[in-house]
C-alpha positions in Angstrom: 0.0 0.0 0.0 2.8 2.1 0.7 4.3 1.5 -2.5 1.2 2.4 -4.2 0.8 5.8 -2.4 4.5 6.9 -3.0 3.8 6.2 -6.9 1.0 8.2 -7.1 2.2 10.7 -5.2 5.2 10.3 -8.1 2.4 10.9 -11.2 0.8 13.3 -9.5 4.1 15.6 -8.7 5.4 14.4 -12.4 1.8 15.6 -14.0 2.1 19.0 -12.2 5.3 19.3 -13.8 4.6 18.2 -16.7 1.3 21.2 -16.8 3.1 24.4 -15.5 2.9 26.3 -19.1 -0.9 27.5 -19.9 -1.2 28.1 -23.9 -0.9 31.8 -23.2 2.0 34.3 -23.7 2.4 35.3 -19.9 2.3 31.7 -19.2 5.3 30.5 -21.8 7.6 33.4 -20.7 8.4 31.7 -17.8 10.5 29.4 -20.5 14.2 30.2 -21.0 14.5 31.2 -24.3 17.9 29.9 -25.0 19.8 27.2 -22.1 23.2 27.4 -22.2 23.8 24.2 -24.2 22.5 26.2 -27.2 25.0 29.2 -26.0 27.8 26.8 -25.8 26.8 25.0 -29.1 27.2 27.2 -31.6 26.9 25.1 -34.6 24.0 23.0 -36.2 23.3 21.1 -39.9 20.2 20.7 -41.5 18.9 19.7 -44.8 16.5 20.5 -47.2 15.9 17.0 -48.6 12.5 15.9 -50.1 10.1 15.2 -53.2 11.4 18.7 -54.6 15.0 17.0 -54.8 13.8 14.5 -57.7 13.3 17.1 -60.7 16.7 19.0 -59.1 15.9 22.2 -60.8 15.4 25.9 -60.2 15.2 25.4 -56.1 13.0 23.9 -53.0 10.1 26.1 -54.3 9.5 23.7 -57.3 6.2 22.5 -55.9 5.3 26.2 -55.8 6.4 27.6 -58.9 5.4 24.5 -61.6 1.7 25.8 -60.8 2.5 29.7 -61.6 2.4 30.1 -65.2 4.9 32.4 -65.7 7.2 31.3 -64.3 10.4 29.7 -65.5 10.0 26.9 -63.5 6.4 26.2 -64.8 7.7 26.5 -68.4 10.2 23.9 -67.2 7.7 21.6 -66.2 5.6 21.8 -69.0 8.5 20.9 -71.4 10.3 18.1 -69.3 6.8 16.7 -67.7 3.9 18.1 -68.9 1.0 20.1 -67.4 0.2 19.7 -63.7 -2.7 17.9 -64.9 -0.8 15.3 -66.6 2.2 15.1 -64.3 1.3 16.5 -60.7 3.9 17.1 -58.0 2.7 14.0 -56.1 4.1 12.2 -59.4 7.6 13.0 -58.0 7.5 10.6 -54.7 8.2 7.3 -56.3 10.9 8.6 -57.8 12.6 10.2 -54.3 14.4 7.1 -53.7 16.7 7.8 -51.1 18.7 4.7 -51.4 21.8 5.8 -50.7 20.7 7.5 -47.2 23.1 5.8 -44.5 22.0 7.6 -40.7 25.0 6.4 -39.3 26.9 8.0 -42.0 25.5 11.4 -42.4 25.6 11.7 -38.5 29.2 11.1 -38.3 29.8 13.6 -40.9 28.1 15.8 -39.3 30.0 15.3 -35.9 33.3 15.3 -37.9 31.8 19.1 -39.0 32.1 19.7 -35.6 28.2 20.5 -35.4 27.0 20.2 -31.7 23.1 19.3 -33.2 21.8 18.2 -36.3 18.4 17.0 -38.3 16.3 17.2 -41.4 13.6 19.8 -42.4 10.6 17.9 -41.3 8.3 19.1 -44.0 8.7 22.0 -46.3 5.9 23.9 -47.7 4.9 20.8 -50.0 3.4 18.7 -47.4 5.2 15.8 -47.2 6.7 14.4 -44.1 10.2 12.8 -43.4 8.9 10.9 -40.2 6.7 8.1 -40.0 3.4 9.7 -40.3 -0.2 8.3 -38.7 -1.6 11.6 -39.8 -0.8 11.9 -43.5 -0.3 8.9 -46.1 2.8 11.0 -47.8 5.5 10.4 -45.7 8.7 8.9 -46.2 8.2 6.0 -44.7 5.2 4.7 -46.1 6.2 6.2 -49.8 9.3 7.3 -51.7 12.5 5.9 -49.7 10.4 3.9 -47.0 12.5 4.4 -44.4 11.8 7.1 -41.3 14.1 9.7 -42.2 13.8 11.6 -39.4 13.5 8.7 -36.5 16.6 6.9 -37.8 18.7 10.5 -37.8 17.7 10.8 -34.5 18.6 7.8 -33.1 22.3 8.1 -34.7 22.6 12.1 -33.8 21.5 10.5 -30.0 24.3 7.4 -30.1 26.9 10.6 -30.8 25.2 12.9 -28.1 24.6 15.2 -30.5 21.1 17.1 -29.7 18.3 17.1 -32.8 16.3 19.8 -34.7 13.6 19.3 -36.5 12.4 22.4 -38.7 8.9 23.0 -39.8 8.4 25.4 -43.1 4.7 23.9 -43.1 2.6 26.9 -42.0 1.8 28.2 -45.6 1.1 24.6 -47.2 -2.4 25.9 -46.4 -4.5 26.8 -49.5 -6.0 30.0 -47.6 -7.7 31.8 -50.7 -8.8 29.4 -53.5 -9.1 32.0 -56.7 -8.1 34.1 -54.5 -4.6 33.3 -54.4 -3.0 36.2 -56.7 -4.4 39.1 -55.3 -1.9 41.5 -54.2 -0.5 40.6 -50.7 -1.9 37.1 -50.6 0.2 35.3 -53.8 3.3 33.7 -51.2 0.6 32.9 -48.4 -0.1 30.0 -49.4 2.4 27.4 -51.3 -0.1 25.9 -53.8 -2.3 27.5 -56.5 -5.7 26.3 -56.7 -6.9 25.7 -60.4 -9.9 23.3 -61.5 -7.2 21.3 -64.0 -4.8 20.5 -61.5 -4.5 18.0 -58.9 -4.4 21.3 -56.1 -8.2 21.4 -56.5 -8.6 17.7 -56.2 -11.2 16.4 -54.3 -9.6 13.0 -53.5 -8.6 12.9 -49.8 -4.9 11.8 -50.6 -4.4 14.6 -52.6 -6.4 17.2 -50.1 -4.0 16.6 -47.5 -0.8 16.7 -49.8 -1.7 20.2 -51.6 -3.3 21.8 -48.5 -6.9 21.7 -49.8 -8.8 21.4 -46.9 -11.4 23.9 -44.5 -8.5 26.1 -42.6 -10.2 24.8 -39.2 -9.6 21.4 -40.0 -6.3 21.9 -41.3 -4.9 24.3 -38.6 -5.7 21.1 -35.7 -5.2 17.9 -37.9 -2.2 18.9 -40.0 -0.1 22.1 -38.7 -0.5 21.4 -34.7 -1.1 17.2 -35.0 1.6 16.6 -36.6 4.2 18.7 -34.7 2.4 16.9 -31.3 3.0 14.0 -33.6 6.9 14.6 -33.7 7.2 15.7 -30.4 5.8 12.6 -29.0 7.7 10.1 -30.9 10.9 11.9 -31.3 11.5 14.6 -28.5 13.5 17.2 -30.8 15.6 19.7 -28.7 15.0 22.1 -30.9 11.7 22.9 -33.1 12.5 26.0 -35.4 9.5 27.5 -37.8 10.2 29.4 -41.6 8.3 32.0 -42.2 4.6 32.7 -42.8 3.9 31.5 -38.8 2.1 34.4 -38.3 -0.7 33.1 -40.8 -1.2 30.5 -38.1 -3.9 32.0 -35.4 -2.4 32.6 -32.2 -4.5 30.0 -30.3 -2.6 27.3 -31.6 0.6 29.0 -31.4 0.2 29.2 -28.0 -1.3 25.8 -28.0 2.1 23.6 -29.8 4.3 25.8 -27.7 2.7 24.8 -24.5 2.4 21.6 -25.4 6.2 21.1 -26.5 7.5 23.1 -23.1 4.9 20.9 -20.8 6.5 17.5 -22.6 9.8 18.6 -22.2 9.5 19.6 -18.9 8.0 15.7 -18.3 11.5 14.4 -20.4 13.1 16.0 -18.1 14.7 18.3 -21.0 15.9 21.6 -21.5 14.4 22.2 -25.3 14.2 25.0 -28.0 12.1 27.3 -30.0 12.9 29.3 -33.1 11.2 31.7 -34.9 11.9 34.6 -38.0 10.1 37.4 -37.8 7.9 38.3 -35.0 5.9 34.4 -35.4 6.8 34.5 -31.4 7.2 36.3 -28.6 11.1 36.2 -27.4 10.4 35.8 -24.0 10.4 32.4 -24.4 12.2 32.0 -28.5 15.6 33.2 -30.4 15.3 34.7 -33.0 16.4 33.7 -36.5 17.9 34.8 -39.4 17.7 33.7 -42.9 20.9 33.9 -44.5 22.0 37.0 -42.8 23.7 38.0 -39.6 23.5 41.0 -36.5 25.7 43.9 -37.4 26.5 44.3 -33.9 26.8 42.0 -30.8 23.4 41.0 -29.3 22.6 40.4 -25.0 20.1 37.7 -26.6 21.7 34.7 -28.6 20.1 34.6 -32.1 20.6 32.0 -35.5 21.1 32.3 -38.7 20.1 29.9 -41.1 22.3 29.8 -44.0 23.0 27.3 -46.5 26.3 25.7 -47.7 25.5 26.5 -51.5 25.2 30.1 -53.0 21.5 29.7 -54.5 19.4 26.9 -54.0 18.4 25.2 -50.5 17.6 21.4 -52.3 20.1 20.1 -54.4 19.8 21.3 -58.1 21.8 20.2 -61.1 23.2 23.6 -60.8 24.1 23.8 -57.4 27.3 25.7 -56.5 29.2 25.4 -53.5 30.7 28.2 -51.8 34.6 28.1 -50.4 35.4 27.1 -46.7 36.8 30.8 -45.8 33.0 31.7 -46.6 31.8 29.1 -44.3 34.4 29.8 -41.5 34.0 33.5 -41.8 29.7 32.8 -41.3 30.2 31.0 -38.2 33.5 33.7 -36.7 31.2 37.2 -37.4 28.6 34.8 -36.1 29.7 33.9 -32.8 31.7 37.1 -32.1 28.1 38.5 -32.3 26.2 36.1 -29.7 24.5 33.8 -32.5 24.4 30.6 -33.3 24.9 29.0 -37.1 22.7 26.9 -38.5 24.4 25.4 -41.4 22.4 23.7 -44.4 23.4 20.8 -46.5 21.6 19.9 -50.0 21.2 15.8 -50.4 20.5 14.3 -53.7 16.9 12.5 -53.9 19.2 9.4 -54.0 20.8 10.2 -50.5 23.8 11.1 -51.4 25.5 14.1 -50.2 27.7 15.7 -52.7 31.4 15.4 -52.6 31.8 19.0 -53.2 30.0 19.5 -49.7 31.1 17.0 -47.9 34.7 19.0 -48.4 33.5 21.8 -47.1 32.3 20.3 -44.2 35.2 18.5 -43.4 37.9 21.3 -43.7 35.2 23.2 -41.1 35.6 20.4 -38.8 39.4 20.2 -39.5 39.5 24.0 -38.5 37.1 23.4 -35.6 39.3 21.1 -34.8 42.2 23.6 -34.5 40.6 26.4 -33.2 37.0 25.5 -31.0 38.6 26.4 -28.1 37.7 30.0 -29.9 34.1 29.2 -30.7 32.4 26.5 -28.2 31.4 27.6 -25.1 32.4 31.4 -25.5 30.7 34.3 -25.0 30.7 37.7 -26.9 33.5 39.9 -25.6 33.1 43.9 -24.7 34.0 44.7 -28.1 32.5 41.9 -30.7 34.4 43.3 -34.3 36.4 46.2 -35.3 38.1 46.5 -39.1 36.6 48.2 -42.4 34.0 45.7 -43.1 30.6 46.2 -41.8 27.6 43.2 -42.2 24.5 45.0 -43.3 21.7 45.6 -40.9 18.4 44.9 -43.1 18.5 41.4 -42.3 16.8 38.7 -45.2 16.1 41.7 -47.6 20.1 42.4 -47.4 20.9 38.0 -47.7 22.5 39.1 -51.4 24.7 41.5 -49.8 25.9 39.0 -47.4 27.1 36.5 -50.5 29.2 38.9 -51.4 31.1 40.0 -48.4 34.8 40.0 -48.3 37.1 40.0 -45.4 40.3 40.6 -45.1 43.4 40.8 -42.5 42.1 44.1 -41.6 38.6 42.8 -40.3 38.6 41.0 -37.0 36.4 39.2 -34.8 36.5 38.5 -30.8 34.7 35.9 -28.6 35.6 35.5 -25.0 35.8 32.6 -22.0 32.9 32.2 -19.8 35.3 33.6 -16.9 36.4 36.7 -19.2 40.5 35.7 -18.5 40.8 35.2 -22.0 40.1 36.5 -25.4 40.1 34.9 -28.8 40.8 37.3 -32.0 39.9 36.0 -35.3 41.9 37.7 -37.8 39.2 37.0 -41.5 42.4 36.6 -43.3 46.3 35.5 -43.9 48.7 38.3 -42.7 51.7 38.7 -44.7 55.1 37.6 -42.6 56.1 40.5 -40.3 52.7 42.4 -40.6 52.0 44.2 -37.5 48.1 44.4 -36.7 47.0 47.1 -34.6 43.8 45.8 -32.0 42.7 48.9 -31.0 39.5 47.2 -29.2 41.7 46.6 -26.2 42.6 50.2 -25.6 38.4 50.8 -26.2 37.9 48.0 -23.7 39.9 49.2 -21.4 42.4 45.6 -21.5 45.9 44.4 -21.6 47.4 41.0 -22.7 49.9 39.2 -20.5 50.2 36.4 -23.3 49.6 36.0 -27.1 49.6 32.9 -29.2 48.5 31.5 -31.8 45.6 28.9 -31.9 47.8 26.7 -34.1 50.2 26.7 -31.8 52.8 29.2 -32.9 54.5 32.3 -31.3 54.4 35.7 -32.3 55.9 39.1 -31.3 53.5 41.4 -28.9 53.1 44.2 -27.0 50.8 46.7 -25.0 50.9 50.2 -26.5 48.5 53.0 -25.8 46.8 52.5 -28.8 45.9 49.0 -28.1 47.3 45.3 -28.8 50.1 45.3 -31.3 51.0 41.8 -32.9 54.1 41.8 -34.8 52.6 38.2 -36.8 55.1 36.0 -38.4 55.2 33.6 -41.5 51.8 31.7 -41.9 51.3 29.1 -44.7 48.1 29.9 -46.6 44.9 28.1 -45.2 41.5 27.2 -46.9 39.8 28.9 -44.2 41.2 32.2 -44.4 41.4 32.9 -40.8 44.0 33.2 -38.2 43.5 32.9 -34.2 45.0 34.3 -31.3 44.7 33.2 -28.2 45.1 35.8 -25.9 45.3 35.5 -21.5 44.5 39.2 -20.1 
């Protein structure tokens, strides 16, 4: 009897627990936004992978764009396929094969990457899932590659204690105004056209849940908020991040997934995350996100950027171009000096295969990490976060070209500190030449001296303390892939 009473005294303190966030905004700010494993972290991969991998052309917005009719991806679809009503998206899945997809493989890569969490893009705006799926019949486990995508990554990411994301772009798959749809304002709202010829306006139930054709009501609790619950109870992310277009989700059921998420966690006993872009969500209990930009100044609030390893596309295209490690390296150093947190993307082929090209560039990151993480994990922004000619713009997504084409040199550099503040790491974004002697002038602003430099790599260099700041007399580097040179610096 006594046994019994002290376990039900057990589920009953577990189930208060497990209840402390109401679905309201006062209520889920008493989440921590951002626990320090994230702050230590720095450094995620995800993958656009899906259906929209199999034609490989234009970007992840095929699905989208074959049913606009003038656009160059619909003219591409008419010649290589045919009209939507002869070849519909949902024609694509038996041919996203996936074969090649190894779990244990892609989540050693990614550890060799030196990524602290990893995991796929759950669904995209197309409406297919990469789980295994009681609430839609187009997932990849019972279609295309037949294998749980998601669940196996997890459970390799897990066996390498790295923690998981799962990202949901799924808030606009909605078909929210019919005929509608091309009115000003309304055309990106929703991802699929509705026309009579195509399969968009079907009316067979398959093909209602795929393209989003179903009463908004309906939709909102059965497919945007049942199948995140659905996730979260088979495969506890620690981080849930949202694209854009949350806001055309109603508030009651933003309030409703993010109680329900914190209350789980709190059951798991875990510490978990929630991004957002925009202003989807309150940040009293969310970071903030940015797509393929950065801060221009140090935040008190860690933030992400999402940014992907190729220079256009998301998804793998026949196209695709890869951009240089220094670009990578010089992301994730502006990043981190700044309080943020990079979330790196990765572009599969419908095969499962990574491409070769990638996999190098996530490799010499690791190789650097390697080196140099001392610099990056578990730091925190120093006084002064940059100083050198070359500013990051401030306009955020509507700037992301701007940020492709960003060059640093030895004259730019970046600083991230110890948790205890006795030492500071400078990040010089390029090669000095042999006897160059670099001027830190954030030291004088800061109000610091050095008592030891080095170099991450391991070699000396000639110092001193002047009253214009740190002077480092730098001696005869070899060129690097990554563009970057580190000094480790004791106050």
């Amino acid at each position: 009897m006594k046994l019994l009473l002290s376990a039900a005294v057990a589920v009953s303190a577990l189930s208060v627990y497990a209840e402390k966030y109401e679905p309201t905004w006062e209520s889920l700010a008493k989440h921590e936004a951002a626990p320090e494993w994230l702050e230590d972290a720095k450094l995620g991969i995800y993958f656009h992978w899906g259906v929209y991998c199999v034609p490989a052309y234009g970007n992840e917005w095929y699905p989208s764009k074959m049913h606009i009719e003038d656009d160059y991806i619909y003219k591409h679809h008419q010649e290589t396929y045919g009209d939507p009503s002869e070849f519909g998206y949902h024609d694509f899945v038996k041919d996203f094969t996936g074969q090649h997809f190894d779990p244990e493989e892609w989540a050693e890569l990614f550890k060799k990457s030196g990524a602290r969490f990893a995991g796929p893009v759950a669904e995209h705006h197309d409406g297919y899932a990469m789980w295994d799926s009681k609430l839609t019949p187009w997932n990849a486990k019972d279609t295309g590659p037949h294998r749980d995508i998601l669940g196996e990554l997890f459970q390799a990411l897990e066996k390498r204690d790295l923690k998981t994301i799962a990202t949901f772009h799924h808030a606009r798959n909605l078909q929210r105004y019919a005929d509608e749809w091309d009115q000003p304002g309304r055309k990106w709202d929703s991802h699929y056209r509705y026309n009579p010829k195509w399969p968009t306006a079907s009316n067979d139930p398959d093909l209602r849940l795929l393209y989003g054709n179903l009463p908004e009501e309906e939709w909102n609790e059965k497919v945007w908020l049942g199948k995140l619950e659905e996730v979260i109870d088979a495969y506890q992310p620690d981080i849930i991040w949202f694209d854009s277009w949350l806001d055309r989700i109603p508030e009651t059921y933003r309030q409703r997934f993010s109680s329900y998420y914190l209350n789980q966690a709190a059951a798991w006993g875990k510490e978990v995350v929630i991004i957002r872009k925009q202003e989807d969500l309150p940040l009293s209990f969310s970071v903030n996100d940015h797509e393929k930009s950065r801060e221009p100044k140090a935040l008190p609030d860690l933030w992400m950027t999402d940014d992907t390893i190729s220079t256009g596309s998301w998804c793998y295209t026949q196209d695709l171009k890869v951009k240089a490690l220094y670009k990578v390296v010089h992301t994730l150093v502006d990043t981190v000096a700044k309080n943020g947190v990079v979330l790196l993307n990765i572009s599969p082929k419908a095969d499962g295969t990574i491409p070769q090209d990638q996999r190098e560039v996530l490799l010499g990151l690791g190789q650097w990490i390697e080196v140099n993480g001392e610099a990056i994990y578990e730091t925190r922004p120093w006084s002064i976060a940059a100083e050198g000619p070359t500013a990051e713009p401030a306009g955020g997504f509507r700037d992301h070209k701007k940020f492709l084409t960003l060059e640093y040199s030895a004259k730019d550099i970046r600083y991230t500190a110890s948790k205890d503040g006795k030492t500071v790491y400078a990040f010089i974004l390029g090669v000095p030449n042999n006897g160059d002697r670099i001027m830190m002038e954030a030291f004088k602003q800061a109000g610091a001296k050095a008592k030891k430099v080095e170099l991450m790599s391991g070699g000396k260099v000639s110092w001193s303390n002047t009253g214009k700041g740190l002077r480092v007399k730098m001696p005869n580097l070899p060129e690097t892939d990554s563009g970057t040179t580190v000094l480790k610096i004791s106050l």
